[in-house]
C-alpha distance (Angstrom), angle and dihedral (degrees) to the residues before:
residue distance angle dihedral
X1 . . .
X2 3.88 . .
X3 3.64 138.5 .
X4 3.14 98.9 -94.4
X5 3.78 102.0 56.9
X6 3.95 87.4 113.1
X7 3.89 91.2 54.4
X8 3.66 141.0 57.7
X9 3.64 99.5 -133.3
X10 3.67 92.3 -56.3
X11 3.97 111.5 168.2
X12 3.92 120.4 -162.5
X13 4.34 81.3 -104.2
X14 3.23 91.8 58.7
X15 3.55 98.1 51.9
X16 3.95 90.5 48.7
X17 4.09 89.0 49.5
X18 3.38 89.1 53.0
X19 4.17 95.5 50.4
X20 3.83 80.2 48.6
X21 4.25 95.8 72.0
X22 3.34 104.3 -146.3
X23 3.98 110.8 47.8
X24 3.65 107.6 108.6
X25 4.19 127.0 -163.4
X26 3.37 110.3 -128.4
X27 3.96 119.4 -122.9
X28 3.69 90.4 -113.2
X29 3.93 92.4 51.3
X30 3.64 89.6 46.8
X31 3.70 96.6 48.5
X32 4.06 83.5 50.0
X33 4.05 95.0 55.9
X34 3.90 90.5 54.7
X35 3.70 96.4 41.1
X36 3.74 84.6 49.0
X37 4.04 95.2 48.1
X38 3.47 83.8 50.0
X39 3.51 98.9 57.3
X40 3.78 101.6 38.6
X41 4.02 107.4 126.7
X42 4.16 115.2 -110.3
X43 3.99 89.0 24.9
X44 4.26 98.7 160.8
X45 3.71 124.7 -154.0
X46 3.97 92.1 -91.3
X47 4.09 95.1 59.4
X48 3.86 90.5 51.4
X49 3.74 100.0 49.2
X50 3.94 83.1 40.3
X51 4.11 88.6 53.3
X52 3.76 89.0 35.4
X53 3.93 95.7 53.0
X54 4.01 96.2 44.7
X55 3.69 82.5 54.1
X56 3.76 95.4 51.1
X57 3.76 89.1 46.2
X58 3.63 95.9 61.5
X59 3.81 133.8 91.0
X60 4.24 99.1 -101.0
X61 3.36 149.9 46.7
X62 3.32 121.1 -86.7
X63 4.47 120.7 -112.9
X64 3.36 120.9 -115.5
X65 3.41 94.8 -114.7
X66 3.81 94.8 59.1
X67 3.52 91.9 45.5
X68 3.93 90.3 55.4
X69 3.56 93.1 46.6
X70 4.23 79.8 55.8
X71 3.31 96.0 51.9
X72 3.68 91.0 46.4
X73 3.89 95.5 52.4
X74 3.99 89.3 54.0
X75 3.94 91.8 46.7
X76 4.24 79.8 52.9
X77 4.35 90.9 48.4
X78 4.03 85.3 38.7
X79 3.69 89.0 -126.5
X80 3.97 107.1 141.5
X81 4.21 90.9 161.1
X82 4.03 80.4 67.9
X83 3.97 97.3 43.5
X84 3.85 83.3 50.6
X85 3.85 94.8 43.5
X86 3.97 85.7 46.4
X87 3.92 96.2 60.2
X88 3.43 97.0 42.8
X89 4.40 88.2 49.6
X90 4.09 82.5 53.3
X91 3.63 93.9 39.8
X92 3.92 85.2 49.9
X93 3.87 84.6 46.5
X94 3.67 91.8 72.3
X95 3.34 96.6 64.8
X96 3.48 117.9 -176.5
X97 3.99 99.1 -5.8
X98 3.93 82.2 66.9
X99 3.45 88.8 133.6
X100 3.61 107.3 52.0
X101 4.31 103.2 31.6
X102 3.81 95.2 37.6
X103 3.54 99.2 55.7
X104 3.58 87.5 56.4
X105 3.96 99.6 46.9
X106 3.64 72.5 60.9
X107 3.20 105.4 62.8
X108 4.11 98.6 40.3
X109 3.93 91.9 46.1
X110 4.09 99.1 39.6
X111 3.76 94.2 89.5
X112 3.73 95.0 53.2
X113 3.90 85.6 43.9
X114 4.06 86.9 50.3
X115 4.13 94.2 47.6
X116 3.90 91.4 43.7
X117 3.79 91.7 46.6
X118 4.24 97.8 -122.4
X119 3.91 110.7 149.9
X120 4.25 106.1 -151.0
X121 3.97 122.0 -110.3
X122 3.68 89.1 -101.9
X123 3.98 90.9 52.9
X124 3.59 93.8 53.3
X125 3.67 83.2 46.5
X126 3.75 94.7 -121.3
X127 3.68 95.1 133.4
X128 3.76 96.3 87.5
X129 3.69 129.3 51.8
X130 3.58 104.4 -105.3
X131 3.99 92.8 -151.0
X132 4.22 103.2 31.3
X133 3.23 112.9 161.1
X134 3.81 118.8 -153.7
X135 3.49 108.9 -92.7
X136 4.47 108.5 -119.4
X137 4.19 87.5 -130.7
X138 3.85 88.3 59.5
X139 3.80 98.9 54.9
């Protein structure tokens, strides 16, 4: 475990830009920090569901590249249950554009899903409630 198990990344600057209201990170910085928390070398199981969570928690929908570098963390950890859990939190991220942003997360992630050997939600069939009833105010 590191010193920075409490923290996303978080550098002393950071923390002073922040008391400062009114310095912003830019999308490509903040994109950067996750794909290099990701990456870092001995990350365990706790840090990425800890980096994974904070992500889910906030306002937006994760990039591609940050949920590659995800994916890639879990294939390190062997944990597929969390690369699964992890596209279906960013496929429950989009909300209720679902139809138009998912589809292309998709299609920019699917050939790190194909190289690190994770099938989708919908190809393990775990998009559809396998025992939904009708629901009484529909009949």
């Amino acid at each position: 475990a590191s010193a920075m198990r409490g923290s996303v990344g978080f550098t002393s600057t950071r923390v002073i830009a922040v008391r400062q209201h009114g310095t912003e990170e830019s999308a490509e910085a903040f994109d950067s920090r996750y794909e290099k928390y990701f990456a870092r070398d001995g990350i365990d199981g706790w840090e990425i569901r800890k980096g994974m969570n904070d992500l889910l928690g906030m306002d937006l929908v994760p990039s591609p590249k940050v949920i590659e570098s995800g994916l890639r963390a879990c294939r390190r950890v062997n944990d597929i249950a969390l690369a699964i859990r992890w596209l279906e939190g960013c496929k429950d991220k989009c909300g209720d554009q679902k139809a138009t942003i998912y589809p292309y997360l998709l299609e920019k992630i699917s050939p790190t899903l194909k190289e690190l050997g994770v099938p989708t939600i919908e190809e393990l069939g775990y998009d559809k409630p396998e025992l939904a009833l009708k629901s009484v105010y529909d009949i």
